[in-house]
C-alpha positions as CSV (number, residue, x, y, z in Angstrom):
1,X,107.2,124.5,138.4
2,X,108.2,123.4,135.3
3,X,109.9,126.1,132.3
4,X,108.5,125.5,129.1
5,X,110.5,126.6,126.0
6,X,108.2,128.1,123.1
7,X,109.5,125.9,120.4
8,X,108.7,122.4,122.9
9,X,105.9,121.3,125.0
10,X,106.7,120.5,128.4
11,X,104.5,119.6,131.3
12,X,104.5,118.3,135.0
13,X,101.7,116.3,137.2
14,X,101.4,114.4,140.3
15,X,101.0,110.6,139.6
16,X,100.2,107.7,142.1
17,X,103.2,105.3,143.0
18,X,102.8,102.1,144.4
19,X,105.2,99.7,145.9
20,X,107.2,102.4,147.2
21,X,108.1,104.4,150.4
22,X,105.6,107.4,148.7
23,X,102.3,107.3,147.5
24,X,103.0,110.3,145.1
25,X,105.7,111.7,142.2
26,X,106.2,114.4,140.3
27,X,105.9,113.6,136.7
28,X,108.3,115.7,134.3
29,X,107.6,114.8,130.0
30,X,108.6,116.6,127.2
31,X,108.0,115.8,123.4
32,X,111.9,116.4,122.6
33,X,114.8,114.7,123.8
34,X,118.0,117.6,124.9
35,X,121.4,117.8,125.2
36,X,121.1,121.0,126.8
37,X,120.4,120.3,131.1
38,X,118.7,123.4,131.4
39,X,116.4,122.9,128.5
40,X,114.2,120.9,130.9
41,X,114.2,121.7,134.5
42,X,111.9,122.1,137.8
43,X,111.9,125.0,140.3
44,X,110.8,124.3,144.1
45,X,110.5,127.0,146.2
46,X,112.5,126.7,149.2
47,X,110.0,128.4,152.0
48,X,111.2,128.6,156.0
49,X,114.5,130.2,157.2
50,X,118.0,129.3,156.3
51,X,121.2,131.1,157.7
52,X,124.7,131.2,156.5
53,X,126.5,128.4,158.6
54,X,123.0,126.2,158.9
55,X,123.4,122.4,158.3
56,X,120.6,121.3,155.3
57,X,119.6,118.0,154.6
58,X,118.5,117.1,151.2
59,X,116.1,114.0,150.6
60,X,114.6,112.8,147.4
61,X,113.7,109.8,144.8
62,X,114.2,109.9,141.3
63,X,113.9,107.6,138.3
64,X,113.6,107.2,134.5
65,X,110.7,105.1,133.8
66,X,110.8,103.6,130.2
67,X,114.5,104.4,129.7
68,X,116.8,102.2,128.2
69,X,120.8,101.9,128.3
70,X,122.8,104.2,130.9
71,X,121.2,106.6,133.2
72,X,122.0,110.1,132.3
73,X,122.8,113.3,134.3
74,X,120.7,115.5,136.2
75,X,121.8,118.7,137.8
76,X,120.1,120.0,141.7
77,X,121.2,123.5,142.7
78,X,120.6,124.7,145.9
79,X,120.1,128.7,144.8
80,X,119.8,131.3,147.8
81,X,119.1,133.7,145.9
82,X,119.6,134.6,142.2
83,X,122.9,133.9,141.1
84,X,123.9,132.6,144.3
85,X,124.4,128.6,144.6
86,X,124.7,127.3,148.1
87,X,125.0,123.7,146.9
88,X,125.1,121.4,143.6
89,X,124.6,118.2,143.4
90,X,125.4,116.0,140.1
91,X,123.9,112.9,140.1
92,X,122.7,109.8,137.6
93,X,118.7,109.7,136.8
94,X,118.0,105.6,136.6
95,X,115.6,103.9,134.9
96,X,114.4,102.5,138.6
97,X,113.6,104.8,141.8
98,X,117.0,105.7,143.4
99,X,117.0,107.5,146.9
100,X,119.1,110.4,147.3
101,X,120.6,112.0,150.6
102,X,123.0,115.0,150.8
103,X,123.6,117.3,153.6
104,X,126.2,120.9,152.8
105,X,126.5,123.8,155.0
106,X,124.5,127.0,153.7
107,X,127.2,129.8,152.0
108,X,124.9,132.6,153.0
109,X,121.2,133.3,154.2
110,X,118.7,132.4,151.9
111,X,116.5,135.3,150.5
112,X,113.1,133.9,151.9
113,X,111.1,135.2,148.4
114,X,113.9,134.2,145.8
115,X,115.7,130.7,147.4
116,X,114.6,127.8,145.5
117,X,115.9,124.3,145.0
118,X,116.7,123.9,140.6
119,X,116.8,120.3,139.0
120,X,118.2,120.3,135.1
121,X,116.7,117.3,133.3
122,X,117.5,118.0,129.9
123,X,120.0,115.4,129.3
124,X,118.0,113.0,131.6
125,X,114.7,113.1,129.9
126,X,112.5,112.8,128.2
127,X,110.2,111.3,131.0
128,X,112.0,112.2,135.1
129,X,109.6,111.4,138.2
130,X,110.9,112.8,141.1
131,X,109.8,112.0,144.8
132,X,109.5,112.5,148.3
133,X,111.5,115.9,148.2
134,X,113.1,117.0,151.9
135,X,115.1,120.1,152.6
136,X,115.5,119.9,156.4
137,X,118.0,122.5,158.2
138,X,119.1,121.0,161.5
139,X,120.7,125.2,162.3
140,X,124.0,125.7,162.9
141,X,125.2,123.6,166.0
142,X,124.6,120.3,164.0
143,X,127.5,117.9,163.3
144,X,127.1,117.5,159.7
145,X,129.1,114.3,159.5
146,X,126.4,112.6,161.7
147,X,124.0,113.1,159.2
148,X,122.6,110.1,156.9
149,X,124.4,110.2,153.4
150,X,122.8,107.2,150.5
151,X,125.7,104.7,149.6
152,X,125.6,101.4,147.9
153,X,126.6,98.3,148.9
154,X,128.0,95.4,147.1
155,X,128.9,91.6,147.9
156,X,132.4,91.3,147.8
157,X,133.1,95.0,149.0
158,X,134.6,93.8,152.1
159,X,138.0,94.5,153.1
160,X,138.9,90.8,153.6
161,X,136.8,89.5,151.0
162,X,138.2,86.1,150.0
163,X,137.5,86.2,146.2
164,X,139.9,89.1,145.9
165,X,142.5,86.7,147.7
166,X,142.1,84.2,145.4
167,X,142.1,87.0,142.7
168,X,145.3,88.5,143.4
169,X,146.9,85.2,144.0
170,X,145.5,84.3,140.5
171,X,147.2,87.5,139.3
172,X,150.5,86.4,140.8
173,X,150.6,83.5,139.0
174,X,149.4,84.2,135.3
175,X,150.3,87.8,134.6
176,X,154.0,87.0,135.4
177,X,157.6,85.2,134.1
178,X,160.2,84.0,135.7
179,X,163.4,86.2,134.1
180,X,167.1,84.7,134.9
181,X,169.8,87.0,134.1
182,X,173.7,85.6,133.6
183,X,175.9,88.1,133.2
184,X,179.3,87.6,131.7
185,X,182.7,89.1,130.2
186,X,183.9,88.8,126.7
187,X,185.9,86.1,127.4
188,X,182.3,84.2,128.6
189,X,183.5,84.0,132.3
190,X,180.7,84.8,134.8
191,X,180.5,88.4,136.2
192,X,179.8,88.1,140.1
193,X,178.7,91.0,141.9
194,X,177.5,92.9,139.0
195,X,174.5,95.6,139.6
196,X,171.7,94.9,137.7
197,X,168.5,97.0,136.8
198,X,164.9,95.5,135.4
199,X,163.0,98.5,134.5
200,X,159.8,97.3,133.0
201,X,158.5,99.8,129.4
202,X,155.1,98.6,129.0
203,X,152.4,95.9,130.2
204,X,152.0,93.2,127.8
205,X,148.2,93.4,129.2
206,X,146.6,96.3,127.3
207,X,145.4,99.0,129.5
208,X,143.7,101.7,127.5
209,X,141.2,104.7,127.1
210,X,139.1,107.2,124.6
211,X,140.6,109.8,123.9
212,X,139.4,113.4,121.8
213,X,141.4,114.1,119.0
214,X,141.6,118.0,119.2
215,X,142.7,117.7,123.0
216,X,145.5,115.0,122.0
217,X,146.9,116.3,118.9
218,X,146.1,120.0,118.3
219,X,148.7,122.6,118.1
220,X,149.8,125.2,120.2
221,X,148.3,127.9,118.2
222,X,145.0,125.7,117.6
223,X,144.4,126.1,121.8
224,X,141.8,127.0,123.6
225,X,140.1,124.4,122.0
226,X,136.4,123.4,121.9
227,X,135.9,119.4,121.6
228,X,132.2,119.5,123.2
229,X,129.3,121.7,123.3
230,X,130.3,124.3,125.9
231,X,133.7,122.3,126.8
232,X,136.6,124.9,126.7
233,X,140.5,123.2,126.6
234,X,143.4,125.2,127.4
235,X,147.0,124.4,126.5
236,X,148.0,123.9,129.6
237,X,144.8,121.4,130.2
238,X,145.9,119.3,127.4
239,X,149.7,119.5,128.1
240,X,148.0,117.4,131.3
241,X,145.7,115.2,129.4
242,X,148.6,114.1,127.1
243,X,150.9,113.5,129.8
244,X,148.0,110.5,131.5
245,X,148.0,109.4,127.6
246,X,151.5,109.1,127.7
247,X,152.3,107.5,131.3
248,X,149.1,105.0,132.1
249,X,147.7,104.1,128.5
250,X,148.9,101.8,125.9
251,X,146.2,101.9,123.3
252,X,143.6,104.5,122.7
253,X,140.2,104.8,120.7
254,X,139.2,107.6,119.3
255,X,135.4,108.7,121.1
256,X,134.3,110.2,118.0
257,X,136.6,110.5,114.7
258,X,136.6,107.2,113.5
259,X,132.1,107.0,113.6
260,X,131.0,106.5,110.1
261,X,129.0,110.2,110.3
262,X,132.2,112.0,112.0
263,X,134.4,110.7,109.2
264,X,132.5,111.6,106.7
265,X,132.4,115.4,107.8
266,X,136.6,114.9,107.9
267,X,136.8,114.4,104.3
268,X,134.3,117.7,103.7
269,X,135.5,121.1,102.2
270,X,134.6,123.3,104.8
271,X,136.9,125.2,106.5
272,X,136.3,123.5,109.6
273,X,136.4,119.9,108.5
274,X,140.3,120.5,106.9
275,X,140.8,121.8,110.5
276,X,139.7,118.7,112.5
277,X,141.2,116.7,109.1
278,X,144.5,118.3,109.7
279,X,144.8,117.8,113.9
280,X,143.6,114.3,113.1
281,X,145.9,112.8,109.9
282,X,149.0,115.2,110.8
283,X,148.8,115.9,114.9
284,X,147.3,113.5,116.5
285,X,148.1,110.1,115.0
286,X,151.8,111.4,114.4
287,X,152.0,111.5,118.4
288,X,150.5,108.3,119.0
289,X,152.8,106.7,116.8
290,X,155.7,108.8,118.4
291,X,154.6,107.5,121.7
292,X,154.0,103.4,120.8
293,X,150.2,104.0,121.3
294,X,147.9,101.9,119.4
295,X,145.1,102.9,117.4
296,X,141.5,101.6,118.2
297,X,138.9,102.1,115.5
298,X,135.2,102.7,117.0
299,X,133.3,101.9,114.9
300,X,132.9,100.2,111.9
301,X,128.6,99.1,111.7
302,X,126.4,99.7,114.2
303,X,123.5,97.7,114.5
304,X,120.4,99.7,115.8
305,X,119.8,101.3,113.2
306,X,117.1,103.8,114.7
307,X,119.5,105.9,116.8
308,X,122.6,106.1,114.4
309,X,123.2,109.2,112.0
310,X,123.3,107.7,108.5
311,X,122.1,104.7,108.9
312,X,118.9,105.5,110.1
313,X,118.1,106.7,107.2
314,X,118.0,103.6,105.6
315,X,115.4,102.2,107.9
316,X,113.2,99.7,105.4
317,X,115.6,100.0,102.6
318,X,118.4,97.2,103.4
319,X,119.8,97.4,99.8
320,X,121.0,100.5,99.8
321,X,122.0,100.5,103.8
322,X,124.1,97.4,101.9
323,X,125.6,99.3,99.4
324,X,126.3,102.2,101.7
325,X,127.9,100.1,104.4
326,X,130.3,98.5,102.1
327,X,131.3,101.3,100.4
328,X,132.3,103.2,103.9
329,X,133.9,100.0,104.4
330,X,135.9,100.0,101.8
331,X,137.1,103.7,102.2
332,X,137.4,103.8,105.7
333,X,139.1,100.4,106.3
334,X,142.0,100.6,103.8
335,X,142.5,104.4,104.6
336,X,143.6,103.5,108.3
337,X,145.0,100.6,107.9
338,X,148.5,102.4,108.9
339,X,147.6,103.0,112.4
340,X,144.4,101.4,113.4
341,X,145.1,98.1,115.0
342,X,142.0,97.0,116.3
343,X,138.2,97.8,115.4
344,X,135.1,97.7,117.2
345,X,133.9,96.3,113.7
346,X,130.1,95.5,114.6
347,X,128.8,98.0,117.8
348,X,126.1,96.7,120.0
349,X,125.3,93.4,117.9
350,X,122.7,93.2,120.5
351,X,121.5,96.5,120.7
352,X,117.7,97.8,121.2
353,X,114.6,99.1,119.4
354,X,112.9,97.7,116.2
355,X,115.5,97.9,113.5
356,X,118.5,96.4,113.9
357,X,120.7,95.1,111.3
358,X,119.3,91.3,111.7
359,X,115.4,92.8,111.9
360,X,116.0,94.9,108.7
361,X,118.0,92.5,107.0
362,X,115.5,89.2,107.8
363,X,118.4,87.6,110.3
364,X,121.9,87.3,111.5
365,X,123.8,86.6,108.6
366,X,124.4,90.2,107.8
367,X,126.4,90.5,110.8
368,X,128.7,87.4,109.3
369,X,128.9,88.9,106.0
370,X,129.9,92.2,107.7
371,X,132.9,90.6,109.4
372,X,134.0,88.8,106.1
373,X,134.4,91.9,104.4
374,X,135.9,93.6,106.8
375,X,138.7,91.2,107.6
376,X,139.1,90.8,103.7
377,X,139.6,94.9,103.3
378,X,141.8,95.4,107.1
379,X,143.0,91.7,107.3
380,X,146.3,92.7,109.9
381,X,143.7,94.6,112.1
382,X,142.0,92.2,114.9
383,X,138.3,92.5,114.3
384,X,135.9,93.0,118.1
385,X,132.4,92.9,118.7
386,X,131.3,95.0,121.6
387,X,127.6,95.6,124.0
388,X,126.7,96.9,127.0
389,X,124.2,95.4,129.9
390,X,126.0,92.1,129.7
391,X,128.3,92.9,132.9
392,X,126.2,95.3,134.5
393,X,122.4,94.4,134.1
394,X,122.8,91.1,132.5
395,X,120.1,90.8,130.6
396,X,121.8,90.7,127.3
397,X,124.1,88.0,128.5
398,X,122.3,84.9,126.9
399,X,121.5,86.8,123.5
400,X,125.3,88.0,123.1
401,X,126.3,84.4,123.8
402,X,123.9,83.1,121.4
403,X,125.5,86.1,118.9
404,X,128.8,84.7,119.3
405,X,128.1,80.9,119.0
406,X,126.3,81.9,115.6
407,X,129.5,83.7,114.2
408,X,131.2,81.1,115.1
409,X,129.3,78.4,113.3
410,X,129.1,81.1,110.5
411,X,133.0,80.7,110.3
412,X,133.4,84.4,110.6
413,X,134.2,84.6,114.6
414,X,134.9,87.9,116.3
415,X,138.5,87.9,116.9
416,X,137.8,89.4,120.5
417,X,134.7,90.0,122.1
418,X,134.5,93.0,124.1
419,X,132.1,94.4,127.3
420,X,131.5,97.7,128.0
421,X,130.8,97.6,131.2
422,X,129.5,101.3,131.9
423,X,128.5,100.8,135.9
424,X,126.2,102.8,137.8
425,X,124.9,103.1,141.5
426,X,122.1,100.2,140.6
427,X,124.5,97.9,138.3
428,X,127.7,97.4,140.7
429,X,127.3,93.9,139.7
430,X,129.3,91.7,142.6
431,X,132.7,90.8,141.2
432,X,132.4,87.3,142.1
433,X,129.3,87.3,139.1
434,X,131.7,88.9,137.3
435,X,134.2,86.2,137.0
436,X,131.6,83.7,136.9
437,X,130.4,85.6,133.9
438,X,133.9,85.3,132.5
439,X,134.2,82.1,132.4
440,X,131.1,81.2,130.6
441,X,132.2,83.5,128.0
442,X,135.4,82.2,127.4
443,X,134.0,78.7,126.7
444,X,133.2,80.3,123.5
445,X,135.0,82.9,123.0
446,X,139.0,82.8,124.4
447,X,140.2,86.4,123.8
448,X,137.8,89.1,126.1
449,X,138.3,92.7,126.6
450,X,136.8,95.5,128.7
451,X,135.9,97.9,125.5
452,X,134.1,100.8,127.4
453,X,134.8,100.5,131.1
454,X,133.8,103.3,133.4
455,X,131.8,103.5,137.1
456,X,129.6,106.2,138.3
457,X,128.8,106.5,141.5
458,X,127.6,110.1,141.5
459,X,129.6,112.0,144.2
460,X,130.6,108.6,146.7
461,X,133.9,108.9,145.3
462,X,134.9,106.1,147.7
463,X,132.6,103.6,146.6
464,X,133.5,104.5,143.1
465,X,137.8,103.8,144.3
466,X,136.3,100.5,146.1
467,X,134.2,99.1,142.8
468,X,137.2,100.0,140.0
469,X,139.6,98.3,142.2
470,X,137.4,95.2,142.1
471,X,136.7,95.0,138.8
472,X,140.2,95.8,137.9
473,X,141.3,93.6,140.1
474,X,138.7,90.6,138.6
475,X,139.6,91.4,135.1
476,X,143.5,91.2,135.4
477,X,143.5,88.0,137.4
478,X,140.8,86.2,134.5
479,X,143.1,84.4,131.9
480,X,141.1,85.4,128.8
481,X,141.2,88.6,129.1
482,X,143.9,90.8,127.0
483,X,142.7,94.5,128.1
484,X,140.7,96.8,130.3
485,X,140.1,99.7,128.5
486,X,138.0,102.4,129.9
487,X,135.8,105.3,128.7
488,X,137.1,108.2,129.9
489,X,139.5,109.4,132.6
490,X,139.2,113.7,133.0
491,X,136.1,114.9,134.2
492,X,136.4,118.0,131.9
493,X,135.9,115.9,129.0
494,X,134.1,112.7,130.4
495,X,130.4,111.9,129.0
496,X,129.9,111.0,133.0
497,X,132.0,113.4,134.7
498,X,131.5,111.6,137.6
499,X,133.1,108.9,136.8
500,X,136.0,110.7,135.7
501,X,139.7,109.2,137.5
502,X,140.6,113.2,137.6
503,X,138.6,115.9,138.6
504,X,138.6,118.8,136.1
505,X,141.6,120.9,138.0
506,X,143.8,117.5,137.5
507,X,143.2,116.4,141.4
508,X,143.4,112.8,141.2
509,X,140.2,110.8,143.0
510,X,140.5,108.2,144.8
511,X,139.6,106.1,142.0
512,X,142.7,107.7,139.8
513,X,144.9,106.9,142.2
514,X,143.7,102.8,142.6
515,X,144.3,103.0,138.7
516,X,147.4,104.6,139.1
517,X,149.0,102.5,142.4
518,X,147.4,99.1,140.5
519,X,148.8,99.3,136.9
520,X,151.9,101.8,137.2
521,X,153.0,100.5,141.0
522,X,151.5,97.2,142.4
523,X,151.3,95.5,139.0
524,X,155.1,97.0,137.5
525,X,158.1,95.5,137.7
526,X,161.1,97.7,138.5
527,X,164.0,95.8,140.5
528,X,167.6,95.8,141.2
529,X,169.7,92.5,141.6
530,X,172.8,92.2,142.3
531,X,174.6,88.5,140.4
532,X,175.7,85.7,142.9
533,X,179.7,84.2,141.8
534,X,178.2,82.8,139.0
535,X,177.2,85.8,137.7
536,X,173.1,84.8,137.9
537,X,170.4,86.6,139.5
538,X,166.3,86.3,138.8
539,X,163.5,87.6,139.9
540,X,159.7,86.9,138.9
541,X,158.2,90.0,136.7
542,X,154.9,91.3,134.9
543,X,154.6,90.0,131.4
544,X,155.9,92.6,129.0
545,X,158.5,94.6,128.0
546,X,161.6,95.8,129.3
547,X,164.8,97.5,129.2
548,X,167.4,95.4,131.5
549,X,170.7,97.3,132.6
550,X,173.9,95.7,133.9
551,X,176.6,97.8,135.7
552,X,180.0,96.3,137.3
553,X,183.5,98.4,137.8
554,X,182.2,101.1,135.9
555,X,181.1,99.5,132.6
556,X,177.6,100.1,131.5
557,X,175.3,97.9,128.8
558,X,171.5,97.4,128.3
559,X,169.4,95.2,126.6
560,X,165.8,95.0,125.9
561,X,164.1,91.6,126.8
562,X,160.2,90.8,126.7
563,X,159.3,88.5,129.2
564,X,156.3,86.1,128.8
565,X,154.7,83.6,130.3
566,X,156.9,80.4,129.7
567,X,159.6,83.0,131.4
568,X,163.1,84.8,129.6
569,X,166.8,83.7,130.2
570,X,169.1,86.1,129.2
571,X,172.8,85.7,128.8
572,X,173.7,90.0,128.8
573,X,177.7,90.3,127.6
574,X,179.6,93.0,129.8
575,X,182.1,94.8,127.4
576,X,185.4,95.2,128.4
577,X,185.6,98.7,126.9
């Protein structure tokens, strides 16, 4: 049964499949795209008995036909009565048929005229086809954990795979110096037996995230907070989400207050644009810089122009888009200059739909122009290009390439080109593509980045953990790349909760903690030595900086030290006093 709003049409009918498991589907459309998940939904009625304690299977297909881009959330609810949820289940909706299996444990018996199974497609719409829908109870004597549950699989998943050998050995070999240490007196003579610490301060590989300016930078007395529709932040919540700022994350872009619509409404009158102008200029850039974040600026153009605020208005009039674009330019690129290092300076060059940049424009040459000016008005800051579907997918892979070789004949190349690589249940592209990928990239185009790196795997929170090692693991060990930085990290505030690294009470997942063990543990450098008679001692570290500490018959000194590739010797004096 499908609710219909007043204001929108809304309607549902049974189509014919073919080349499926099912001859049928259930055919949701509406005229209006939501936000809103409960703006477009379906009710079944669950009919047949179901006690507290029963185990219930839940079987079903469901796809996006026509969409383009990532899949977007749907919500089931398994209601046994009003008001009373037994089980939800938050999953992606794909533009191809995806089976889903579920099993949960009833939480009470299920009123036999009220119980019904809800699906919100509001954000997944406009168009959802849903299939081959099963509620089974087995009663309450079933083992639930012999039930059937959908996974993925993926080549290279295995435990023992042998590209993730060769990987990590890679990683061994390219992402770390050899550091010598002498240590000696003030008179130059060697100091044996001295203790020595190597406490690594940062990665000179850039791991970073998005981040919401409110949640980083507002003030006590600012909190609770509300970043996103219906999203409610506490103090305490972002005295958390600072803290994983702080400790994993070296660089940061801004998800929204750096977009060409967003900072226009900063520079507004209204009471609540000096509010968000305030916790942006004087909270939260003040403690990035305080805490030796960089700045990411996201974005400067965008090129399809038919699903961008502003510049869609412009559609068939490229003069003024022109004269609009460069004067944002030329306000927003000299006012950051202070703090934003890096800018995603042309957005989905690719991109989709019938006016693009290059389509309004009459070719390419716009996006060369674009990059000239840019440089000219932020020339310390490096200048990216970024799209999505050429990791996962693929299909833009040749057209990006064939982006970058033109801006490089064009004399205007990006200065790094970036991948978003958003991955979902039907994308987990095998990492040994990936690197293959790589490669031909970096034939033409040496400095690459993950831009917008996140993986959903609706609720297999293992296979989730088991992909983000692998492509973290890929990424690090590739020489071209500088950074990995992902899209997200807290459910609460995640545009995929599910792939959120921690949940939304701060319990990390099992993908959180392969972030966590990888970057701050496995791939961290923290050592003591102890110097031979000659006062030596070495060890082989991760690139980056460091703080290193020598201590002999109770005389203290450090010095900082960054260690790179062709490797450090230090020569660290021990005072006498």
């Amino acid at each position: 049964m499908i609710f219909n709003r007043s204001m929108w049409k809304q309607n549902g009918k049974w189509i014919s499949v073919e080349k499926m498991p099912f001859a049928n589907a259930y055919s949701i459309e509406a005229d209006t795209r939501f936000s809103d998940p409960e703006n477009m939904r379906v009710r079944v009625p669950v009919h047949g008995t179901v006690c507290k304690g029963d185990v219930v299977l839940i079987s079903f297909w469901m796809r996006r036909p026509g969409a383009g881009g990532q899949p977007n959330n749907a919500y089931l609810f398994v209601d046994a009565k009003p008001e009373s949820t037994s089980y939800q289940y938050n999953l992606s909706a794909y533009k191809e048929w995806v089976q889903h299996v579920r099993s949960f444990v009833a939480t009470g018996d299920f009123d036999s005229s009220e119980a019904c199974l809800r699906i919100n497609l509001g954000e997944a719409g406009p168009r959802v086809q849903i299939a081959r829908l099963r509620l089974v109870n087995y009663g309450s004597a079933y083992d639930i954990g012999t039930l059937p549950r959908s996974t993925i699989m993926y080549d290279g998943r295995q435990e023992d795979a042998q590209w993730r050998k060769e990987a990590l050995a890679r990683i061994e070999k390219i992402r770390k110096g050899d550091l010598a240490i002498t240590v000696v007196d003030s008179g130059g003579h060697p100091v044996s037996d001295a203790s020595v610490h190597v406490a690594m301060q940062k990665h000179a590989f850039g791991f970073g995230n998005t981040i919401n300016s409110e949640v980083i930078g507002a003030a006590k007395e600012d909190f609770p907070v509300n970043p996103k529709k219906k999203i409610i932040v506490t103090w305490d919540e972002a005295q958390k989400y600072r803290e994983v700022v702080r400790r994993y994350f070296d660089r940061v872009t801004f998800e929204s207050e750096l977009r060409p619509h967003v900072w226009k409404g900063l520079k507004g009158d209204s009471e609540g644009a000096r509010r968000k102008r305030r916790i942006f200029c004087e909270e939260s850039l003040p403690w990035l810089r305080s805490n030796n974040i960089n700045v990411r600026g996201h974005y400067v153009a965008w090129a399809p122009m038919d699903f961008n605020p502003i510049e869609k208005d412009f559609v068939g009039n490229p003069d003024d888009h022109r004269k609009w674009l460069w004067e944002h330019m030329n306000d927003v690129l000299p006012a950051t200059s202070e703090f934003v290092t890096e800018w995603d300076t042309i957005n989905h060059i690719i991109g989709w739909g019938k006016h693009r940049y290059e389509d309004e424009y009459g070719g390419p040459e716009i996006y060369a122009e674009i990059m000239a000016e840019a440089r000219r008005l932020a020339p310390e800051a490096t200048h990216a290009i970024n799209e999505g579907k050429i990791l996962p997918d693929g299909y833009k892979r040749e057209p990006y390439k064939k982006m970058i070789r033109f801006l490089n004949e064009q004399g205007e190349p990006a200065d790094i080109v970036g991948f978003m690589a958003h991955f979902g249940l039907t994308s987990l592209t095998p990492p040994e593509e990936l690197l293959r990928v790589y490669d031909d990239f970096a034939a033409i185009a040496p400095r690459l980045q993950l831009s917008e790196f996140d993986v959903d795997a609706g609720d297999d929170e293992q296979l989730q953990a088991d992909y983000f090692r692998d492509v973290l693991i890929a990424t690090f060990s590739h020489p071209n790349f500088e950074a990995i930085v992902q899209w997200g990290f807290w459910e609460k505030m995640h545009w995929k909760p599910s792939a959120a690294l921690w949940r939304s009470d701060w319990s990390i997942k099992p993908a959180g903690q392969v972030f966590v063990d990888l970057v701050a543990d496995q791939w961290w450098t923290d050592e003591s030595l102890t110097c031979d008679d000659e006062g030596r001692c070495q060890t082989r570290g991760f690139l980056g900086e460091y703080v290193i500490t020598v201590e002999h018959a109770g005389k203290t000194t450090s010095v900082d030290a960054c260690l790179t590739r062709q490797g450090e010797n230090l020569r660290i004096e021990l005072p006498l006093e």
